[in-house]
VOBA-1610 file (N, C-alpha, C; in pm, whole numbers, padded with zeros to 5 digits, always signed):
BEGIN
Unk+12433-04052-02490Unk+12415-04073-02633Unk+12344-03953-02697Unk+12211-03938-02678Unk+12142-03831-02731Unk+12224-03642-02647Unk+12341-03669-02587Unk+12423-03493-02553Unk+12510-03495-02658Unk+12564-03650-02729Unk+12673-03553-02803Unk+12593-03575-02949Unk+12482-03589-02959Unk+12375-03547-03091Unk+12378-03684-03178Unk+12371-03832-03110Unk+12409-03962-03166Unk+12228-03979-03171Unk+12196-04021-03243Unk+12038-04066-03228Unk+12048-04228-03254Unk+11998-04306-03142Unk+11977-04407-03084Unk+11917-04501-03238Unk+12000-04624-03278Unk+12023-04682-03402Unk+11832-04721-03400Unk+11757-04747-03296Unk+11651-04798-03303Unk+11555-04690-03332Unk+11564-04591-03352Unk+11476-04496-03351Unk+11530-04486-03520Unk+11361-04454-03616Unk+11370-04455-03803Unk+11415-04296-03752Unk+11535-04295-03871Unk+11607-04111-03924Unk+11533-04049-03960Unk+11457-03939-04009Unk+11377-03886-04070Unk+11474-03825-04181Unk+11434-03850-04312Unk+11528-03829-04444Unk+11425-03745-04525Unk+11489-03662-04567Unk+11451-03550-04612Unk+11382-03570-04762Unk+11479-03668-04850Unk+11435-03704-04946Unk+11331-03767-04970Unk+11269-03888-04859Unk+11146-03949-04873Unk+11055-03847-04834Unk+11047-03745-04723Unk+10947-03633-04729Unk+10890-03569-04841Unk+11009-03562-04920Unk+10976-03422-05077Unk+10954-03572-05123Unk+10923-03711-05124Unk+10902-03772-05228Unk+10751-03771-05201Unk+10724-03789-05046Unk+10588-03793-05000Unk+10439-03691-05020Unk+10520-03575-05049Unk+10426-03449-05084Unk+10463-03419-05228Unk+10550-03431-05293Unk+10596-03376-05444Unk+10503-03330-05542Unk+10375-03439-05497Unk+10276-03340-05599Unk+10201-03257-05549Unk+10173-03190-05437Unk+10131-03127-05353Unk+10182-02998-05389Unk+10376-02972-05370Unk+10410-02878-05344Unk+10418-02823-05503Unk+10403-02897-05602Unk+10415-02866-05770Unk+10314-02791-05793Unk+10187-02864-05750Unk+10031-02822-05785Unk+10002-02634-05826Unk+09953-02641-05897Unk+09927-02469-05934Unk+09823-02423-05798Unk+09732-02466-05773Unk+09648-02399-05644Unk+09738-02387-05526Unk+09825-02518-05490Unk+09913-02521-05353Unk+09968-02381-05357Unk+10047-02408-05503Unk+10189-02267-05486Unk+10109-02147-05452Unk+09964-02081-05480Unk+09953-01990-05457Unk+09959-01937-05308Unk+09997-02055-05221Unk+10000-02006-05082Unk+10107-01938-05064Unk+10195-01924-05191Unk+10349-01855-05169Unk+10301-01665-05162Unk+10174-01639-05187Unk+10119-01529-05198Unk+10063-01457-05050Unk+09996-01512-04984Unk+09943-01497-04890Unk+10033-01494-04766Unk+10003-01393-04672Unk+10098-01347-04560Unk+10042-01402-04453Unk+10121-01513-04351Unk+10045-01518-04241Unk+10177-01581-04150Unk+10116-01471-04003Unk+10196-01527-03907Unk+10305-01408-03961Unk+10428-01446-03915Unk+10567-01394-03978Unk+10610-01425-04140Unk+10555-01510-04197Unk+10572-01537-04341Unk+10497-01536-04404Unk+10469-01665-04525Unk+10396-01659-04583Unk+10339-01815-04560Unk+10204-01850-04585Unk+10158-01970-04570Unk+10194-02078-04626Unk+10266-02052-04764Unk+10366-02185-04783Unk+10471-02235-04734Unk+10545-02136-04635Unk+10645-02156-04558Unk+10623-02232-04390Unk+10523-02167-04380Unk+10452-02193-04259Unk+10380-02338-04252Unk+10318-02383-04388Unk+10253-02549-04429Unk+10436-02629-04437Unk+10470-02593-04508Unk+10609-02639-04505Unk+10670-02704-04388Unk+10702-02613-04336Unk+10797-02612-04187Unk+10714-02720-04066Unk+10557-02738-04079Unk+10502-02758-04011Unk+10469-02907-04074Unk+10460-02928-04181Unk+10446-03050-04284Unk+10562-03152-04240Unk+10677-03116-04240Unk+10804-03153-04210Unk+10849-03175-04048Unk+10831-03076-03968Unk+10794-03149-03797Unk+10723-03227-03784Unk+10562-03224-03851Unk+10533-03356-03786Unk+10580-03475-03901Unk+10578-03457-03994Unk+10667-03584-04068Unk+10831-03654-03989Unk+10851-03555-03927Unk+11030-03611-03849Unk+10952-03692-03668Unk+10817-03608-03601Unk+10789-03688-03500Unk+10748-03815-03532Unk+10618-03873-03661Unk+10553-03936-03659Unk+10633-04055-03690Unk+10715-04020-03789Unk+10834-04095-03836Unk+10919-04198-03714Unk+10957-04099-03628Unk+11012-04117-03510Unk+10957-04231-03425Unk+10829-04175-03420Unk+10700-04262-03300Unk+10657-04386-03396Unk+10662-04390-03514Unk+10651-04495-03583Unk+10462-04498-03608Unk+10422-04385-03625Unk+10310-04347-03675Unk+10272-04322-03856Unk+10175-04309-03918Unk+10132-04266-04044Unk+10216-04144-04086Unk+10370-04120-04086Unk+10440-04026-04142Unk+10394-03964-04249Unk+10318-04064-04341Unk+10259-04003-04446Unk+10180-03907-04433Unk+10087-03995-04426Unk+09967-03830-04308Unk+09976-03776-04281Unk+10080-03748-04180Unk+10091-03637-04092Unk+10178-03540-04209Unk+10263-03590-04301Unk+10341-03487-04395Unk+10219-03410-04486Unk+10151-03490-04531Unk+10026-03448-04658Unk+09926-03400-04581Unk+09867-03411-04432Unk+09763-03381-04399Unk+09873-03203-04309Unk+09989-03229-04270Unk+10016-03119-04260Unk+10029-03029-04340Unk+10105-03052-04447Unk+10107-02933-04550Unk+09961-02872-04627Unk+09881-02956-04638Unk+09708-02901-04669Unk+09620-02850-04503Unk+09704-02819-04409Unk+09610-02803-04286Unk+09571-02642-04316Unk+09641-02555-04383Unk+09579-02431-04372Unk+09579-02408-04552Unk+09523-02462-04624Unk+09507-02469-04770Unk+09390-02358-04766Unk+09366-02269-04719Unk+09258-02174-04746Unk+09235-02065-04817Unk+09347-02028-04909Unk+09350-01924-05016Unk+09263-01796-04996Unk+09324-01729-04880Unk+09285-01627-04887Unk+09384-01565-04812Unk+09372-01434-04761Unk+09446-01332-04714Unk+09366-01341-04564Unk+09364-01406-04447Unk+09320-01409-04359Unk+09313-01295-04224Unk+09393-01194-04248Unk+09406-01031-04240Unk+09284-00986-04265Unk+09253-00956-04371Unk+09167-00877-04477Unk+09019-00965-04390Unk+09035-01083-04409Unk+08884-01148-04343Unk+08844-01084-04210Unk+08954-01109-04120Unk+08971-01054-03973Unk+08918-00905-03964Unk+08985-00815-04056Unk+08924-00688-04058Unk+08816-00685-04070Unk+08732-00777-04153Unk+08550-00765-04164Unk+08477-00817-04070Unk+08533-00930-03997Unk+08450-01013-03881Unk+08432-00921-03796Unk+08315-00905-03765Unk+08283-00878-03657Unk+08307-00895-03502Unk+08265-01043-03481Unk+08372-01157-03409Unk+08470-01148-03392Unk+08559-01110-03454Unk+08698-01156-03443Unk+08756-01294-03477Unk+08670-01377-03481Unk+08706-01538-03475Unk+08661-01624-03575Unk+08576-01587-03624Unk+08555-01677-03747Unk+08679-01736-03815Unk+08811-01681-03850Unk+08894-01785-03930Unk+08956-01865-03829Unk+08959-01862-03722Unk+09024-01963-03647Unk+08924-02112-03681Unk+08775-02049-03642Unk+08704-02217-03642Unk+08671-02249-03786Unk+08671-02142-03886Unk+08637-02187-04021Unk+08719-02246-04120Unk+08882-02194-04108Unk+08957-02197-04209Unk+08977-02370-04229Unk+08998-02407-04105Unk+08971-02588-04141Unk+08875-02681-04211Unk+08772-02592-04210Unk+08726-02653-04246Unk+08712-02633-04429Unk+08738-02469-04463Unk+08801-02411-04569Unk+08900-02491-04650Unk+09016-02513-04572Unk+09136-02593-04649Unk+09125-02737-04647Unk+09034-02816-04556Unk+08961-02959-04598Unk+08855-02958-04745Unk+08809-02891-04743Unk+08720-02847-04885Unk+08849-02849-05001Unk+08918-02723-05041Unk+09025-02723-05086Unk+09106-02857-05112Unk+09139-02895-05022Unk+09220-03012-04997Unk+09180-03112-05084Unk+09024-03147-05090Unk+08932-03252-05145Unk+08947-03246-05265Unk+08947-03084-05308Unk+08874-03035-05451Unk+09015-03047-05533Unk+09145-03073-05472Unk+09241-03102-05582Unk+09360-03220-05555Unk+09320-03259-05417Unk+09361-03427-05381Unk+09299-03525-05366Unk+09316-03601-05354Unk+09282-03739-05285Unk+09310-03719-05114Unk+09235-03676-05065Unk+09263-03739-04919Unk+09193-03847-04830Unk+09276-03880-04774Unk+09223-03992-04682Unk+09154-03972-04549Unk+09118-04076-04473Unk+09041-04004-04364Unk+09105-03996-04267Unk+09241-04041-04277Unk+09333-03926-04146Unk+09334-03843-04184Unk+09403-03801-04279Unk+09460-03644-04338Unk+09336-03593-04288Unk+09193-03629-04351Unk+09080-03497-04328Unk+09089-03450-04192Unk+09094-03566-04128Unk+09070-03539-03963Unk+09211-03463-03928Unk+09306-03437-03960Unk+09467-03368-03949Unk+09399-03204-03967Unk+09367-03200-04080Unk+09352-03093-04147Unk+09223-03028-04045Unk+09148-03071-04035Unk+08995-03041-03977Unk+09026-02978-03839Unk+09107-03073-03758Unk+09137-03070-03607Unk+09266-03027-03572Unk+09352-02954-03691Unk+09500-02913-03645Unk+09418-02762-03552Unk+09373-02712-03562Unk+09323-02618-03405Unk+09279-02661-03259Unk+09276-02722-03308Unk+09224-02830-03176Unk+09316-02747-03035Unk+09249-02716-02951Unk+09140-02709-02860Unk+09044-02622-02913Unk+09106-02512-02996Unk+08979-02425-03025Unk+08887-02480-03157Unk+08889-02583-03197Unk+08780-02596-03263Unk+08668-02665-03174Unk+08742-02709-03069Unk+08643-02840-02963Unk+08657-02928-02982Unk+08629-03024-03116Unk+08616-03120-03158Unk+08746-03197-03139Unk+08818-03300-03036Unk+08913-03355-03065Unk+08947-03403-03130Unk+09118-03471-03176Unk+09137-03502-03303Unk+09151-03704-03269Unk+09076-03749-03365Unk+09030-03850-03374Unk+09199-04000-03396Unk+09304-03946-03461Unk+09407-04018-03470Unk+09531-03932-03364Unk+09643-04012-03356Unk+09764-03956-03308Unk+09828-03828-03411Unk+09825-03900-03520Unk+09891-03765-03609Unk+09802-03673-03611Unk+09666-03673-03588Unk+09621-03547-03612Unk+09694-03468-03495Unk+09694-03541-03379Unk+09783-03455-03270Unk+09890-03376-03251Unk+10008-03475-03349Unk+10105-03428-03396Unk+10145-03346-03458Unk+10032-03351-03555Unk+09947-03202-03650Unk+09986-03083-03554Unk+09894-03083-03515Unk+09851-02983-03404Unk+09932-02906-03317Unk+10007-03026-03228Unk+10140-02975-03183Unk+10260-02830-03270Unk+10254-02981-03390Unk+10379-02941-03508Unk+10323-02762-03543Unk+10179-02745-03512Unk+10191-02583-03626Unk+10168-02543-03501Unk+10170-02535-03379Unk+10168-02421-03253Unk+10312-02460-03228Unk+10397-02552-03237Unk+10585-02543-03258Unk+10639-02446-03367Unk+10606-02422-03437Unk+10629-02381-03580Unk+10548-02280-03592Unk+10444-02230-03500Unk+10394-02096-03520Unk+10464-01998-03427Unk+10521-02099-03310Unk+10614-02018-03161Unk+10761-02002-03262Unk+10794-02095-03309Unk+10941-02048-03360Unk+10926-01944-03475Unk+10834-01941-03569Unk+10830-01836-03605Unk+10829-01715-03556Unk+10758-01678-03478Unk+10708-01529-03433Unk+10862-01519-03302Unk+10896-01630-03281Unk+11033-01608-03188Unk+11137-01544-03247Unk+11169-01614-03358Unk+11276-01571-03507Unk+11227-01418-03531Unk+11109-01389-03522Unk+11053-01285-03608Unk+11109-01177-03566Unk+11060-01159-03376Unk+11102-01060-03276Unk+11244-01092-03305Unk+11301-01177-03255Unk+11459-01167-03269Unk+11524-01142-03341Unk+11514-01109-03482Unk+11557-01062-03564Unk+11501-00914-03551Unk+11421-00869-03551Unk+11381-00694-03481Unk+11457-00653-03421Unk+11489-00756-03277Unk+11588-00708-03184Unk+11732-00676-03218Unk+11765-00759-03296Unk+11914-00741-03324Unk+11943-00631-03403Unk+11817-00604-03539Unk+11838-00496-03609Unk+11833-00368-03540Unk+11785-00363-03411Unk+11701-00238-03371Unk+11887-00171-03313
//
């Protein structure tokens, strides 16, 4: 069943339309869009909240978890409005935006949504192992998963497209 691409009638579809109904004011918002500015990874951070908003919205969906959450607490997991390059060049460390920025785009997050106390914990703990702190629900997990899936297919796409041009 699942070789010739049939997905099993008991398992919920993940529909595209209830996703964009689930974030819609999120992705409208004047602060969100400015993540269309900022470069990170192979793109840009609205593409990257996106892509990653939407995997775990199709697992949680799947597993029959808080789909919601995991869509809204994914797309605000890296809400940090800045150029995270430019920071890196000043740290000393090296590391400060890995353990800070969560806690950066939970602030953010607060200051122009409503979030709940999954989402915070999504948003807080999508680094997870390197923040330490485990993540307190399943979707935050899923979180987590979804942007190191979606940070590997990016930078996979990225090189591979190099390669072909080269």
């Amino acid at each position: 069943m699942i070789r010739t691409g049939v997905i099993p009638t008991h398992i919920p579809r993940p529909k595209q339309k209830e996703f964009f109904h689930l974030v819609h004011d999120i992705l409208r918002h004047e602060e969100f869009l400015k993540l269309k500015t900022y470069f990170h990874h192979t793109d840009y951070i609205y593409d990257h909240v996106l892509r990653v908003a939407y995997i775990s919205y199709v697992i949680s969906r799947v597993l029959k978890l808080d789909y919601r959450a995991a869509a809204r607490g994914g797309l605000l997991h890296d809400f940090f409005l800045y150029d995270w390059r430019e920071r890196k060049a000043t740290d000393s460390a090296k590391a400060l935006h890995g353990q800070e920025h969560p806690k950066i785009a939970l602030a953010n997050a607060k200051k122009y949504f409503t979030v709940n106390e999954r989402e915070a914990d999504i948003i807080v703990k999508h680094m997870f192992p390197k923040t330490k702190i485990m993540p307190r629900y399943l979707e935050s997990v899923v979180v987590s998963i979804s942007d190191k899936i979606a940070t590997s297919y990016e930078y996979v796409h990225y090189y591979f497209k190099k390669l072909t041009r080269a």
